[in-house]
VEXNURO-19067 format. One record per residue (C-alpha): x, y, z. Coordinates in pm, whole numbers, padded with zeros to 5 digits, always signed. Each point is the difference from the previous one (the first is absolute). Example, Ala and Ser with C-alpha at 12.3 -4.5 7.8 and 13.67 -1.06 7.14 Angstrom:
<recs>
+01230-00450+00780;+00137+00344-00066;
</recs>
This chain:
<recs>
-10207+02042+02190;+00205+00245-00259;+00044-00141-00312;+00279+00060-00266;-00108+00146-00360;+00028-00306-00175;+00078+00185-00317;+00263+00157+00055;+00212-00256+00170;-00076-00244-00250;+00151+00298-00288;+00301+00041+00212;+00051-00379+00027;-00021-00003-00387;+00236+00283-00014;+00265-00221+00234;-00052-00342-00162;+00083+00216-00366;+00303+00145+00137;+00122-00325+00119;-00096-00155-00329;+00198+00190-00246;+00278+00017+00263;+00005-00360-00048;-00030-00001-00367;+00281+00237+00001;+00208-00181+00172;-00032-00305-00209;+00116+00223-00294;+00286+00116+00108;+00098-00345+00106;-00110-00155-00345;+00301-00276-00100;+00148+00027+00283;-00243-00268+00209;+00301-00281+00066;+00154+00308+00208;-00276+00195+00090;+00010-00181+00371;+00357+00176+00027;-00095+00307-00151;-00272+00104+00224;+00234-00196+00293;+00280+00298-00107;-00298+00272+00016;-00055-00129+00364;+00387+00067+00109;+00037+00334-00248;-00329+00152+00083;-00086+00033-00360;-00285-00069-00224;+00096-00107-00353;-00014+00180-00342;+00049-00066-00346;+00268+00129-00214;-00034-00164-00357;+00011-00361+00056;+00190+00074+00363;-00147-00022+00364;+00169+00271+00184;-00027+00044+00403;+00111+00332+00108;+00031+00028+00377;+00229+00020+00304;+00207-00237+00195;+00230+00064+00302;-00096+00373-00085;+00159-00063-00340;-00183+00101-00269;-00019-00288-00260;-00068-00093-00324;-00101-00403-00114;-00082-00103-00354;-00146-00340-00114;+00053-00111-00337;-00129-00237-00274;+00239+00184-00289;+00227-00141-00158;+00228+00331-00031;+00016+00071+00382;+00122-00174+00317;-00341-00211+00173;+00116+00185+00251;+00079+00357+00158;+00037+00103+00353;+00134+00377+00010;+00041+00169+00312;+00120+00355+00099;+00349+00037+00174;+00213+00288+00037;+00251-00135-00279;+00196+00276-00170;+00165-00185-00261;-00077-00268-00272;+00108-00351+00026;-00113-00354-00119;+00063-00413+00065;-00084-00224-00308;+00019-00336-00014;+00295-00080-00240;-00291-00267-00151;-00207+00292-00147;-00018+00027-00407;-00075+00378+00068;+00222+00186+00243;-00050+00359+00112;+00322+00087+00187;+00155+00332+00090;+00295+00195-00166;+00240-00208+00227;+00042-00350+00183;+00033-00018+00378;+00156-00282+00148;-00085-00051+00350;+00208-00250+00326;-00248-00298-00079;+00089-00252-00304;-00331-00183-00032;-00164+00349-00067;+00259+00115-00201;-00006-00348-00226;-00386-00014+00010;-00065+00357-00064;+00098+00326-00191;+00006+00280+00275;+00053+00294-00184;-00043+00434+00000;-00042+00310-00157;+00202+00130+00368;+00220-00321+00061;+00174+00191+00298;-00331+00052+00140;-00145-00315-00011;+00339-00184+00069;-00034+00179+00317;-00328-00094+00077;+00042-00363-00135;+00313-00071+00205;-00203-00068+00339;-00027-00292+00177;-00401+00032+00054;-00084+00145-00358;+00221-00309-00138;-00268-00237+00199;-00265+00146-00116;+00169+00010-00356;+00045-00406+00012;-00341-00049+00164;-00144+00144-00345;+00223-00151-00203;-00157-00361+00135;-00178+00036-00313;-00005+00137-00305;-00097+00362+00070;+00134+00359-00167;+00040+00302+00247;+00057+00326-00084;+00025+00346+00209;-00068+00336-00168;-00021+00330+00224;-00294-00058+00295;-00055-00349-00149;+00049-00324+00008;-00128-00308-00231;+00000-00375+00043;-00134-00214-00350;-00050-00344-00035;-00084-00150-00366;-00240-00244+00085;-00194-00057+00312;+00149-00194+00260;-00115-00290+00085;-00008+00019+00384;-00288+00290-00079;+00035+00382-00120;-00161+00115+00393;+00327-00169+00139;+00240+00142-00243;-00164+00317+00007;+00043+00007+00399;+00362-00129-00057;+00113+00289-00232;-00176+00287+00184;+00134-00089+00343;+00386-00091-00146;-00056+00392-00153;-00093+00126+00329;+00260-00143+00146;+00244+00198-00167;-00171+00335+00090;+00297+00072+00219;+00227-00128-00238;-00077+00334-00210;-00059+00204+00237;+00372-00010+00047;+00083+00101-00360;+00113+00340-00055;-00262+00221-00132;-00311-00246+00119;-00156+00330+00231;-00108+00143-00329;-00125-00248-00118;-00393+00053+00066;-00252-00310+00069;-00363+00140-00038;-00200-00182+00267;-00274-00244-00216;-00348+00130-00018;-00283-00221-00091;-00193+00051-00273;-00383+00038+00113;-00274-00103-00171;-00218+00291+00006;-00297-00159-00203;-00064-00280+00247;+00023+00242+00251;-00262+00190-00088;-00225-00246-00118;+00065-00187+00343;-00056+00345+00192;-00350-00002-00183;-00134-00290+00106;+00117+00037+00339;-00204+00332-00034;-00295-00129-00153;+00011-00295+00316;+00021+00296+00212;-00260+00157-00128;-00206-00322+00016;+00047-00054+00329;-00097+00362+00140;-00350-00018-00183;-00152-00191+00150;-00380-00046+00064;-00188-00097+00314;-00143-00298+00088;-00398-00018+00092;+00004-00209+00318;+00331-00197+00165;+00245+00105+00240;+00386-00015-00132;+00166-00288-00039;+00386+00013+00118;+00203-00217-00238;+00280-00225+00122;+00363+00048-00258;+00123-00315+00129;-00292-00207-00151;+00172+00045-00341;+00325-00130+00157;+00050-00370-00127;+00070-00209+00276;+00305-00013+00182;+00063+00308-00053;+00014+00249+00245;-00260+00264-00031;+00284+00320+00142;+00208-00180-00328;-00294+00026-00214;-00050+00328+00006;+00337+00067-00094;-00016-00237-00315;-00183+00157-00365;-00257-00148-00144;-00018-00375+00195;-00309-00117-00179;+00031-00308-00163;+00297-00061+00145;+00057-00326+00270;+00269-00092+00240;+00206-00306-00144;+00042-00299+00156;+00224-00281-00038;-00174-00146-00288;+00104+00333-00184;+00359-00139+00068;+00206-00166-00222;-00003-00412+00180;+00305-00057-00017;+00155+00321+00168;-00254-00089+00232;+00127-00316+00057;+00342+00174+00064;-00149+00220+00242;-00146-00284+00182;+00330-00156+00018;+00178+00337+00179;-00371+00006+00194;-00157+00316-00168;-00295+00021-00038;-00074+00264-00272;-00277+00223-00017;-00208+00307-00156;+00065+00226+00295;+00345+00045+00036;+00105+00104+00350;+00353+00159+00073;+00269+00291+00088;-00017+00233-00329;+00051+00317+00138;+00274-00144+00300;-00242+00243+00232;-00147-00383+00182;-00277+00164+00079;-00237-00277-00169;-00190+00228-00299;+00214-00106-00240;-00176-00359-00231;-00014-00085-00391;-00302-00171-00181;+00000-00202-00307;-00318+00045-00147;-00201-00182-00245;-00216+00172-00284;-00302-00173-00133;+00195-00029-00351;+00291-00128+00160;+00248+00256+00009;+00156+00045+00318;+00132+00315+00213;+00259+00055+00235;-00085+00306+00282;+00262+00088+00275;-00169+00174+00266;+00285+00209+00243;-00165+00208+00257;-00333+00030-00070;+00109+00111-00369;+00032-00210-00367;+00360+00024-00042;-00045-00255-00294;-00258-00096-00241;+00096-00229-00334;-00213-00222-00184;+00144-00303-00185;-00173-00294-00232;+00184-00265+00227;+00180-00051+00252;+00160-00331+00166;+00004+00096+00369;+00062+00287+00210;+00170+00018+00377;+00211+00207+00189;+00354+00006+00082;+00102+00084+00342;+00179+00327-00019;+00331-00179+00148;+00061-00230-00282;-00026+00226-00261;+00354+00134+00034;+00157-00358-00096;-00200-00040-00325;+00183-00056-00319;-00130+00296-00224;+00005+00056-00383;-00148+00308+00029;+00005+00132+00322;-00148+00213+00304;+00043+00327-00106;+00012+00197+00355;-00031-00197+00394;-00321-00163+00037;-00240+00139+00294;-00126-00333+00102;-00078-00363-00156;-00036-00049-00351;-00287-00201-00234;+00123-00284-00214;-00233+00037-00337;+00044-00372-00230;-00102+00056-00312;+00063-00370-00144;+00094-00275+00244;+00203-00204-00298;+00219+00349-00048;+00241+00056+00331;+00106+00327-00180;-00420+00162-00051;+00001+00094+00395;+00034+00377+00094;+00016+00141+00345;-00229+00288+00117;+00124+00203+00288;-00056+00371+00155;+00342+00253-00003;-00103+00297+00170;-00366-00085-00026;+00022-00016-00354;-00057-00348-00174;+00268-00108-00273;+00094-00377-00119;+00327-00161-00039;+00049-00388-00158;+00175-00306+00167;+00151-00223-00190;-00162-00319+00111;-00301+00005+00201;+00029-00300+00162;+00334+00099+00118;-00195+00246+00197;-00018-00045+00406;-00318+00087+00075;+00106-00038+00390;-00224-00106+00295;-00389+00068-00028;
</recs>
């Protein structure tokens, strides 16, 4: 039988497990002081496709959302806002809401009163082109979206081909939420400046990630060197060839045309109900559901049956979420607990109460993901839009119909 220089694979193996290392270490530095966050930091990498960096004693993601390019900053500082969610827009003049609270208020040459009291008694609108912004400010939808933010204590301000959202401390329902909040209340008033006179020349530069050339190549090495391994290879004296079976390293319950399509499943198990928190079990029970490691359902809407997620088990007890859609991994996130995971028939999700919603129509059913059974706010949503998977937040969890199984 052939054998595999033992050598080299083991070099390119060492070459892998270093990358990963100082990746790791790396990561941890940039996230120094920040660890009662750092679940919502790397949540907001996740929804801004973004890996963090440090600027000073700042965590900056830059990344992309709604094809918006966008800026968020984390801070501990006691001179800046905790924090700062910038987006671009095609804004073409200056303008700013402070809370009439603040000690220190930035406001523009002139005050703009707008048609809504509480905004006008809560906050300073004001602008270096008050006809400009009185124009854009005097709308119906831009005045709900003005006294959504102004639920709290926030500053916004507008500059040409941006727009800012800062919050002095972090709030306390979690920075991922208000992070979500502010980027999709911008969005929503893409239109909104669109329609201002002079927004065509205003020019948004698409956002292109940053690429980390060094890994790249180091990772591109040992994939050679494995290469390499594998080609020289050295002939056995006697034996015939053994054919080896994939699906043996499949862990059970799992099917071996999913396996395939899942990285690196060693060491990994399927859950089963005693992974589960009890007493979402017990409600479960109660509604006759009878959760599981292989999740079977819809994803895709296609019905065609090739569509399951797993809830796997490492040996060090972290566990992983995989959506399989099609014969493909359409979702693959690891997490150090969760409380219970099940899907939500693709009918009910419409009716949900949201505090950050769906961003785009959902292709199929969705996956319930519990982080902490005592928390009815810790629950997010996974669902496919346009094959692609993205997360949205209910309010309650257990407000949630999960419909007839």
């Amino acid at each position: 039988m052939p054998q595999l220089n033992p050598f080299l694979i083991t070099v390119a193996m060492l070459v892998l497990g270093i990358t990963l290392g100082i990746s790791i270490i790396k990561r941890r530095q940039i996230l120094a002081g920040y660890s009662l966050i750092r679940r919502d930091i790397l949540k907001t990498c996740r929804l801004v496709h973004a890996e963090p960096s440090r600027e000073g004693s700042d965590v900056v993601l830059n990344g992309e959302y709604a094809s918006h390019p966008v800026q968020i900053c984390f801070s501990n500082s006691d001179n800046a806002p905790a924090l700062r969610v910038s987006m671009a827009v095609p804004a073409t003049f200056q303008f700013s809401m402070v809370p009439r609270s603040a000690a220190n208020r930035k406001e523009g040459k002139a005050v703009v009163r707008i048609e809504d009291a509480a905004l006008n008694r809560g906050f300073v609108l004001s602008s270096d082109q008050p006809a400009q912004a009185r124009m854009f400010a005097d709308n119906r939808e831009v005045i709900e979206v003005l006294r959504t933010l102004a639920s709290s204590p926030v500053f916004v301000s507008t500059s040409p081909g941006s727009m800012t959202i800062s919050e002095l401390e972090f709030p306390s329902a979690g920075p991922a939420t208000a992070v979500l909040r502010h980027m999709e209340n911008m969005a929503r008033l893409e239109k909104k400046f669109q329609a201002m006179p002079g927004a065509t020349q205003v020019a948004i530069q698409p956002y292109k990630k940053r690429r980390d050339i060094t890994a790249r190549v180091i990772v591109a090495a040992a994939l050679a060197i494995g290469i390499i391994g594998a080609l020289r290879l050295t002939p056995s004296r006697m034996g015939p060839s053994i054919t080896t079976n994939s699906s043996a390293s499949a862990p059970a319950g799992v099917l071996p045309s999913d396996a395939s399509a899942i990285a690196a499943l060693k060491g990994w198990r399927l859950a089963t109900e005693a992974d589960f928190d009890p007493d979402l079990l017990s409600w479960l029970h109660d509604k006759d559901i009878a959760p599981s490691g292989k999740i079977a359902g819809d994803f895709s809407g296609k019905n065609n049956g090739q569509d399951r997620a797993y809830v796997l088990v490492s040996e060090n007890g972290l566990t992983r979420i995989v959506v399989i859609s099609q014969g493909r991994t359409v979702s693959d996130f690891a997490y150090r607990h969760i409380a219970i995971a099940i899907r939500v028939p693709a009918a009910v999700i419409p009716a949900i109460a949201w505090r950050a919603p769906i961003l785009g129509p959902p292709d199929g059913d969705g996956l319930l993901i519990v982080a902490d059974a005592k928390d009815p706010s810790s629950a997010s949503v996974l669902v496919l839009s346009s094959g692609k998977a993205i997360e949205a937040l209910p309010e309650n969890y257990r407000n949630v119909s999960l419909g007839d199984f």
